[in-house]
C-alpha positions in Angstrom: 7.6 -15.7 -8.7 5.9 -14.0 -5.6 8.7 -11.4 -5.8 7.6 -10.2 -10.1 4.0 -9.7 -9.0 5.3 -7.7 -5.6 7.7 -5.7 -7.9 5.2 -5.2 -10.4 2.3 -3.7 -7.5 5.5 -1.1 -6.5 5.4 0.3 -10.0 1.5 0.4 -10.2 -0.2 1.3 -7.0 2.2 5.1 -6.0 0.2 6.0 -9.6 -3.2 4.3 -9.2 -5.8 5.1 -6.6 -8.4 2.9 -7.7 -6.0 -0.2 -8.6 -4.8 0.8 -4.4 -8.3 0.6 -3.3 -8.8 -2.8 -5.1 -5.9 -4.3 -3.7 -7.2 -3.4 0.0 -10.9 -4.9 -0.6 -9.7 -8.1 -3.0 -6.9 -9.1 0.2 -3.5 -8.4 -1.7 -2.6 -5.9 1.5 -3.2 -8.5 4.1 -0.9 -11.5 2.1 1.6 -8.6 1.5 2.0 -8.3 5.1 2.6 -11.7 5.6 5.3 -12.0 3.0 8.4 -12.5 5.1 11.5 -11.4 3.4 15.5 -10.3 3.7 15.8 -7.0 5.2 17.4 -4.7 2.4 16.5 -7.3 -0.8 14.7 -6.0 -3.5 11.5 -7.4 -2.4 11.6 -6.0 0.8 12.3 -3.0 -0.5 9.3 -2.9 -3.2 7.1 -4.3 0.2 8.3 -0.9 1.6 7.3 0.8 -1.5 3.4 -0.7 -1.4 3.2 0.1 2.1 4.1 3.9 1.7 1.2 4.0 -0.5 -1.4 3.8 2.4 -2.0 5.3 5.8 -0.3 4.0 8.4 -3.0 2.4 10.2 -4.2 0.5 7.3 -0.8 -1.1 7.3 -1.1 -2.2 10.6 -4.6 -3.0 10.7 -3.8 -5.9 8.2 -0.5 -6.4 9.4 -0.4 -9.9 11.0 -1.2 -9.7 14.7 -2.6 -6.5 15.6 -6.1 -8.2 16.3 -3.6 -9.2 19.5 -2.6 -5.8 20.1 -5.9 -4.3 19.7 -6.8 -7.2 22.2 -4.6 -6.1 24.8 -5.1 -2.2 24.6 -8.5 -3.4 25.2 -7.6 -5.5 28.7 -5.3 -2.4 29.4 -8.1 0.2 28.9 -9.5 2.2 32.5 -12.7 3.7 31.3 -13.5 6.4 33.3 -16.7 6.6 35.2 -18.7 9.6 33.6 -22.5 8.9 33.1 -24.3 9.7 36.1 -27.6 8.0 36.8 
């Protein structure tokens, strides 16, 4: 079932800016990334289509985990020292 509703989003958001906006703001981008599927299958492949309609840091800002990474980068950051009192 999940993989008809994928398919059909591949056909509609390339075409549709607002319908891509709405699928952001109602959610559908985050479960997309958490959909887990066969490397190669047609699902994964219409995933790949979806996510090719948005910038790259969209995708991974809903992607599961990069709360983590953002996290880390955060323990990992050395600010440097320029306000002088």
């Amino acid at each position: 079932m999940i993989k008809h509703v994928v398919a059909q989003f591949a056909k509609i958001l390339p075409n549709d800016a607002k319908a891509r906006r709405q699928f952001v703001t109602s959610g559908g981008l985050k479960k997309l990334q958490e959909i887990a599927s066969e490397p190669g299958s047609p699902q994964a492949e219409a995933i790949q289509t979806i996510n090719a309609c948005f910038p790259e840091e969209i995708v991974k800002f809903y992607s599961p985990g990069y709360s983590e990474t953002l996290l880390d980068r955060i323990d990992a950051f050395a600010p440097t020292s320029s306000v002088k009192a």
